[in-house]
C-alpha positions in Angstrom: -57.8 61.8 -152.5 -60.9 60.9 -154.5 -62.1 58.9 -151.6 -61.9 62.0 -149.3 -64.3 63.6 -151.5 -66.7 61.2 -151.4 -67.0 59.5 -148.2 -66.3 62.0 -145.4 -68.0 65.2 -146.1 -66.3 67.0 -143.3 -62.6 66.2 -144.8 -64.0 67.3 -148.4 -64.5 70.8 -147.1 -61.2 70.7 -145.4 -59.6 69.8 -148.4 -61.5 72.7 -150.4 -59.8 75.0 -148.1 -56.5 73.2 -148.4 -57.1 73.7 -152.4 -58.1 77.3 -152.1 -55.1 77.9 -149.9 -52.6 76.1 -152.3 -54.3 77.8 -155.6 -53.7 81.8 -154.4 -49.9 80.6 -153.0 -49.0 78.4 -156.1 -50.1 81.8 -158.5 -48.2 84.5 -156.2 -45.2 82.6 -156.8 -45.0 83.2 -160.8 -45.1 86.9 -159.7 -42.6 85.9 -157.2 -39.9 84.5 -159.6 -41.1 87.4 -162.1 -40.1 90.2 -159.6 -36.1 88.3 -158.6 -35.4 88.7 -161.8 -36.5 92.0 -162.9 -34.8 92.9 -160.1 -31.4 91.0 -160.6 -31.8 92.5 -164.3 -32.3 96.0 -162.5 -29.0 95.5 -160.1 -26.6 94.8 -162.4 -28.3 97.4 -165.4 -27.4 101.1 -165.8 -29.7 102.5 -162.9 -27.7 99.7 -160.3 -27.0 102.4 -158.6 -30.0 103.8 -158.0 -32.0 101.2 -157.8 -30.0 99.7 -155.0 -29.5 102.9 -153.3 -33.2 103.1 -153.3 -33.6 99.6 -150.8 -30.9 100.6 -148.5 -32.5 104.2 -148.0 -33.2 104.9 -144.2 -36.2 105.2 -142.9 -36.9 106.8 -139.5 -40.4 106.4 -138.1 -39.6 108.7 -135.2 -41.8 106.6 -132.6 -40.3 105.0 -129.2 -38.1 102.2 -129.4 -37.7 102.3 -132.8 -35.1 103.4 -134.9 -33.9 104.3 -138.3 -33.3 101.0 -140.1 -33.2 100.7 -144.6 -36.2 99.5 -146.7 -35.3 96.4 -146.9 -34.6 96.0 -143.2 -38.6 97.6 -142.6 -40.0 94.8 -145.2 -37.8 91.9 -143.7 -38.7 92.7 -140.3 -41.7 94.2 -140.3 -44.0 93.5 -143.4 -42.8 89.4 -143.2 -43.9 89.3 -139.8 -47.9 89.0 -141.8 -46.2 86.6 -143.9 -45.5 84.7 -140.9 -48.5 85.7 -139.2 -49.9 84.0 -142.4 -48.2 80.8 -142.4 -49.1 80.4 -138.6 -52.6 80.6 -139.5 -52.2 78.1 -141.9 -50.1 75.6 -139.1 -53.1 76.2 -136.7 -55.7 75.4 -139.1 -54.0 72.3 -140.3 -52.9 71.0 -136.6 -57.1 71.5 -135.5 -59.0 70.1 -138.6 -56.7 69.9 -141.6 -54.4 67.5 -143.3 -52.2 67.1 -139.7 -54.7 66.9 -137.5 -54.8 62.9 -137.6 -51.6 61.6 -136.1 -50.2 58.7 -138.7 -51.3 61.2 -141.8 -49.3 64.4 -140.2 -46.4 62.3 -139.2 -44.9 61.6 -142.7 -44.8 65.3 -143.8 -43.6 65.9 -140.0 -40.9 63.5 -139.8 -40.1 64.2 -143.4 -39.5 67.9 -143.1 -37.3 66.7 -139.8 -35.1 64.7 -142.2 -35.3 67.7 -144.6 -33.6 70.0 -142.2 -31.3 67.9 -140.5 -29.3 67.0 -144.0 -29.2 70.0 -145.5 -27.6 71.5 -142.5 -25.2 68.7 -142.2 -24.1 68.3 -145.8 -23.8 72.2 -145.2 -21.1 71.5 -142.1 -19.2 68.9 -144.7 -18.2 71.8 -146.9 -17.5 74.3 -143.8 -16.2 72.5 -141.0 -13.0 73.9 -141.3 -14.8 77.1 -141.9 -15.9 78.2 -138.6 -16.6 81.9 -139.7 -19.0 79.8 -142.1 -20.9 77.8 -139.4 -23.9 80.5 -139.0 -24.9 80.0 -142.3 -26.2 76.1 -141.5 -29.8 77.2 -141.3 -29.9 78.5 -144.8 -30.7 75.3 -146.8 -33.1 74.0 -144.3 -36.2 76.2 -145.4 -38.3 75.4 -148.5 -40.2 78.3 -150.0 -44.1 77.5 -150.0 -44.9 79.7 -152.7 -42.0 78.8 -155.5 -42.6 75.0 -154.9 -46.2 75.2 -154.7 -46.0 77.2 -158.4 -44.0 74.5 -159.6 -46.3 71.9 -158.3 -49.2 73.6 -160.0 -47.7 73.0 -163.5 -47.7 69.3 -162.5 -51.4 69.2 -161.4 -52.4 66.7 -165.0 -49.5 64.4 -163.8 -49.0 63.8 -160.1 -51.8 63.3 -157.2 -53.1 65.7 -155.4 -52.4 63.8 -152.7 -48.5 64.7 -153.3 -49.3 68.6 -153.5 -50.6 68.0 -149.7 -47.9 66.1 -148.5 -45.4 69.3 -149.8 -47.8 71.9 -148.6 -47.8 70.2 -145.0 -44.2 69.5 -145.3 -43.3 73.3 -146.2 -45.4 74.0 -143.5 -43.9 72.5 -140.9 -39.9 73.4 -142.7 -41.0 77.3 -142.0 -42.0 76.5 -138.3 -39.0 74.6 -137.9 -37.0 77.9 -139.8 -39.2 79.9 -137.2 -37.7 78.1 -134.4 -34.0 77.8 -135.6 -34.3 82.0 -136.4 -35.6 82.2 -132.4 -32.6 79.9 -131.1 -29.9 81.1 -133.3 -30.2 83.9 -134.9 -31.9 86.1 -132.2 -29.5 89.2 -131.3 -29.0 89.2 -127.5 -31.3 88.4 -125.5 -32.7 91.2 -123.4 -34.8 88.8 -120.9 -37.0 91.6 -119.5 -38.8 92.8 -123.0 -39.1 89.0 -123.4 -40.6 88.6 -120.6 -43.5 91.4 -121.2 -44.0 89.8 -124.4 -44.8 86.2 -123.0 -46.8 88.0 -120.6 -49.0 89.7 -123.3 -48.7 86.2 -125.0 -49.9 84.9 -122.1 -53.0 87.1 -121.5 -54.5 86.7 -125.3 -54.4 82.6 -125.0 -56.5 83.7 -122.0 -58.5 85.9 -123.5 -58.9 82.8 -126.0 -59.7 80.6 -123.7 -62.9 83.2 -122.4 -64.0 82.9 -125.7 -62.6 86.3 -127.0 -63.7 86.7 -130.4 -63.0 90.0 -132.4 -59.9 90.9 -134.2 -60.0 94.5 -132.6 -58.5 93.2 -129.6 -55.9 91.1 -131.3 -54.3 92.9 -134.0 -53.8 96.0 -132.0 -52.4 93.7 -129.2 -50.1 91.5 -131.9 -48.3 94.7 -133.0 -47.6 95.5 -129.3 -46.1 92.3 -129.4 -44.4 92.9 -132.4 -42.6 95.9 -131.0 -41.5 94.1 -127.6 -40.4 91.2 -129.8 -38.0 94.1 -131.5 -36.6 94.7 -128.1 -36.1 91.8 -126.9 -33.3 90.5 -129.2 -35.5 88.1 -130.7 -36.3 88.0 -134.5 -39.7 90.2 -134.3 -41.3 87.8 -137.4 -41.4 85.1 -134.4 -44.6 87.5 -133.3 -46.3 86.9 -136.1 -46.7 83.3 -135.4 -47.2 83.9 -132.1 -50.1 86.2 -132.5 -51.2 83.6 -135.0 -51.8 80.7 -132.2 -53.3 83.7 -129.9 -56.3 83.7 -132.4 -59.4 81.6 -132.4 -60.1 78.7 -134.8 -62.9 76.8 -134.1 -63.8 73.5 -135.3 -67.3 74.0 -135.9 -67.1 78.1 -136.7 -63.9 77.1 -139.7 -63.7 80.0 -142.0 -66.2 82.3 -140.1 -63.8 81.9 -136.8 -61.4 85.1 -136.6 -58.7 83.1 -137.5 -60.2 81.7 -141.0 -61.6 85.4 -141.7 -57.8 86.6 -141.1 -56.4 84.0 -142.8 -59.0 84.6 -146.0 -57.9 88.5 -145.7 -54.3 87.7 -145.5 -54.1 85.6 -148.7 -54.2 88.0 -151.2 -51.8 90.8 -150.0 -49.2 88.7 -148.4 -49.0 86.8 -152.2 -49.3 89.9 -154.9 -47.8 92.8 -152.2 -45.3 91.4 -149.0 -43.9 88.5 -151.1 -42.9 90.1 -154.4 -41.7 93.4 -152.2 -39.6 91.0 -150.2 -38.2 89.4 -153.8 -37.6 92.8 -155.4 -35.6 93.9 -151.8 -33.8 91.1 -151.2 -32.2 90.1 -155.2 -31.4 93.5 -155.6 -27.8 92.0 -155.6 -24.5 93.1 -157.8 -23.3 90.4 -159.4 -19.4 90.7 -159.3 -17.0 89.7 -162.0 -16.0 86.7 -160.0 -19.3 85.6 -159.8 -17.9 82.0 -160.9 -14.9 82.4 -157.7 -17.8 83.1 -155.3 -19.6 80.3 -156.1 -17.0 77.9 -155.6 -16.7 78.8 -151.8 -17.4 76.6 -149.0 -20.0 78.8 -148.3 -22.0 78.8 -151.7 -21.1 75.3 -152.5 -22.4 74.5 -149.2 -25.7 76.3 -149.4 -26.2 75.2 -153.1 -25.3 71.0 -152.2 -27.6 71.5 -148.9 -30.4 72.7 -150.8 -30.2 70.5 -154.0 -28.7 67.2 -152.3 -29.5 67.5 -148.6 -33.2 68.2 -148.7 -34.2 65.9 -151.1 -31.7 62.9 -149.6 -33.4 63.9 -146.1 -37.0 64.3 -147.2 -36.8 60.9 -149.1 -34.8 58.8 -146.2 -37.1 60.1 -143.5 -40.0 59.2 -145.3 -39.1 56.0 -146.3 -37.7 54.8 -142.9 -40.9 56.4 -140.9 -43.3 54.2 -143.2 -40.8 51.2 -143.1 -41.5 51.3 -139.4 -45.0 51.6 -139.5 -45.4 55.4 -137.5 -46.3 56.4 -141.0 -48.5 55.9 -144.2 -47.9 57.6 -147.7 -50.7 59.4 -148.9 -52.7 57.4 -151.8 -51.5 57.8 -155.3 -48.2 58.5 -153.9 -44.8 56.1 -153.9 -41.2 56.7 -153.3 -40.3 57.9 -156.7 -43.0 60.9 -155.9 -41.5 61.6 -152.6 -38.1 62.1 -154.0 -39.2 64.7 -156.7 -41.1 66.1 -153.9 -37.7 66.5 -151.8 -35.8 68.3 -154.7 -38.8 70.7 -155.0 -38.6 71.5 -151.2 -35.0 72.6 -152.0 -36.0 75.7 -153.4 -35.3 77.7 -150.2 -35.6 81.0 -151.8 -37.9 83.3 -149.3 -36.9 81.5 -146.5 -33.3 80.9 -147.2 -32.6 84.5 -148.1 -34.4 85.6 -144.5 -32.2 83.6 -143.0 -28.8 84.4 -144.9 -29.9 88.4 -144.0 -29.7 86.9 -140.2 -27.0 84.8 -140.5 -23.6 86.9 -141.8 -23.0 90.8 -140.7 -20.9 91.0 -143.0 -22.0 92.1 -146.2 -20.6 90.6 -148.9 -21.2 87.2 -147.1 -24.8 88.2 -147.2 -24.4 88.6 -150.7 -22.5 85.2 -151.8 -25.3 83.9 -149.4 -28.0 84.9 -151.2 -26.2 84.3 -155.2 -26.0 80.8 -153.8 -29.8 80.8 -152.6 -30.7 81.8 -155.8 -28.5 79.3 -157.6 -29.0 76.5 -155.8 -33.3 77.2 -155.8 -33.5 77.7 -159.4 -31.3 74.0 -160.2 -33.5 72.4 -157.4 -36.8 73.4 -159.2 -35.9 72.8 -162.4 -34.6 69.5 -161.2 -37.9 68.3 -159.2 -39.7 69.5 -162.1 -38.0 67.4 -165.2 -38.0 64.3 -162.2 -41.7 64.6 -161.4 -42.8 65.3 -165.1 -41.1 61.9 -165.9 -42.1 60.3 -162.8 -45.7 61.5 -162.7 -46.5 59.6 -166.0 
């Protein structure tokens, strides 16, 4: 990493933005693990009632084509569609000038958050496959929550690389677009083919408008929350616009951070990691814990969830990464060996934000949301505690 710094000027200012990008995400997510469990504490206190009356209260906006849907619905569906709006930014950036733009460097995280998916989801199908009512729930340990594993990573900075912070920030990276596309294909509600088709269309026309050399965000952002709204209709989960808009926008190599996409991006930083984030943690852990709390763990469902996050992901971060280098398509970052990898792997099982999107797309039923989500929880907090001890040790 030192070598960056000192030999190719262009990549040290890339990596200052990479830094700058990792530092407000890594400090949003103490706030993040603050605010699930002041509201767990809050759920199962004497104002449970209230408190989680207060997330499922309707609210009705009264415009066309949209209708009365809870709190937590409006945050999950409409305020984490910045979030991904956000984290599309960040893909865009990486893919033109950042750490993915050269090929062998942005296949290891690529291939590796392949390998991260893939097992989770299958050691997930070992504990359900006689479970077929369980099956939707597959994509829930495949996510890893950027901003819990970059807080953990932070607290590691005197003992690990920074080289291995970039490897998990590019592999998170590409685990949400890979969520992103698994919430598209399989979690979508009915596809209505003519609202999807208007929204492609206005896709469409703002790549062109790109391509003309479109520059202000005037034009965008009004046109990204049409986009939003015939996402809604469509059947497809409306989030998906966010990182739709988010490829829509220009990033220049030469212009960087003046280009509307790094102005956005700088803008976006600080609400989506002290507002959107921690609402999303409060909404979404407001969760009774039920006397059986122990019972419900032991399901194929939660013992799937928890074994996918804590076992799969690292097993299929490690494996993939190992194999792609073994075969030469691949190169570890410097200061960086297997052992790092691995405690990289068990902190990409925190799946937290992502996970509990997912498990609110997965189940209709409620009380499998629920055991969902206690699982999530679970199985993230053992992950990071986990890839911390492993990488405190292994870092020396």
């Amino acid at each position: 990493m030192a070598r960056l710094f000192t030999q190719k000027p262009k990549v040290a200012r890339l990596s200052r933005l990479f830094l700058e990008f990792y530092s407000k995400l890594s400090a949003g997510g103490a706030l993040l693990v603050l605010c699930a469990v002041v509201s767990l504490l809050l759920a199962n206190s004497g104002i449970a009632q209230s408190w989680i009356g207060f997330w499922k209260t309707e609210l009705n906006p009264g415009l066309p084509g949209l209708h009365a849907h809870s709190i937590t619905d409006w945050i999950n569906d409409g305020l984490m569609t910045v979030f991904f709006l956000l984290v599309g930014l960040e893909i865009e950036r990486e893919l033109l000038v950042g750490e993915l733009s050269d090929r062998k460097t942005a296949l290891l995280p690529v291939l590796a958050a392949v390998g991260g998916m893939l097992f989770p989801a299958a050691v997930f199908w070992l504990f359900n496959s006689s479970h077929p009512q369980n099956w939707r729930g597959a994509g829930i340990p495949t996510a890893t929550d950027i901003a819990f594993a970059m807080a953990i990573m932070k607290t590691l900075s005197k003992r690990i690389p920074p080289s291995l912070a970039v490897f998990l920030t590019a592999l998170a990276i590409i685990d949400d677009l890979g969520a992103i596309l698994v919430i598209a294909v399989f979690y979508g509600q009915g596809i209505h083919f003519f609202w999807l088709g208007l929204a492609l269309l206005l896709f469409g026309l703002l790549l062109f408008l790109k391509r003309r050399g479109l520059q202000s965000l005037w034009y965008y952002l009004p046109a990204g929350l049409l986009l939003w709204w015939l996402m809604m209709q469509s059947g497809i989960h409306a989030t998906i616009s966010g990182v739709m808009l988010a490829f829509a926008i220009p990033f220049g190599k030469k212009q960087g951070e003046s280009s509307p996409s790094g102005k956005l991006l700088d803008i976006l930083h600080e609400p989506v990691a002290w507002f959107i984030l921690p609402l999303f943690a409060l909404a979404n852990t407001a969760l009774p814990l039920p006397g059986d709390v122990g019972e419900l763990l032991k399901s194929p469902l939660s013992l799937g969830i928890m074994a996918g996050l804590m076992l799969g992901k690292p097993l299929g971060i490690w494996l993939a990464s190992m194999l792609s280098v073994r075969m030469g398509v691949a190169a570890i970052p410097t200061g960086v060996n297997g052992r790092l990898i691995l405690g990289a792997g068990m902190l990409g099982g925190i799946g937290f934000t992502m996970a509990m999107f997912v498990s609110n797309l997965a189940f209709e039923s409620a009380g499998l949301v629920e055991m969902s989500k206690l699982a999530v929880l679970l199985g993230s907090c053992l992950a990071a505690v986990l890839g911390y001890v492993f990488l405190r040790v292994a870092g020396k």
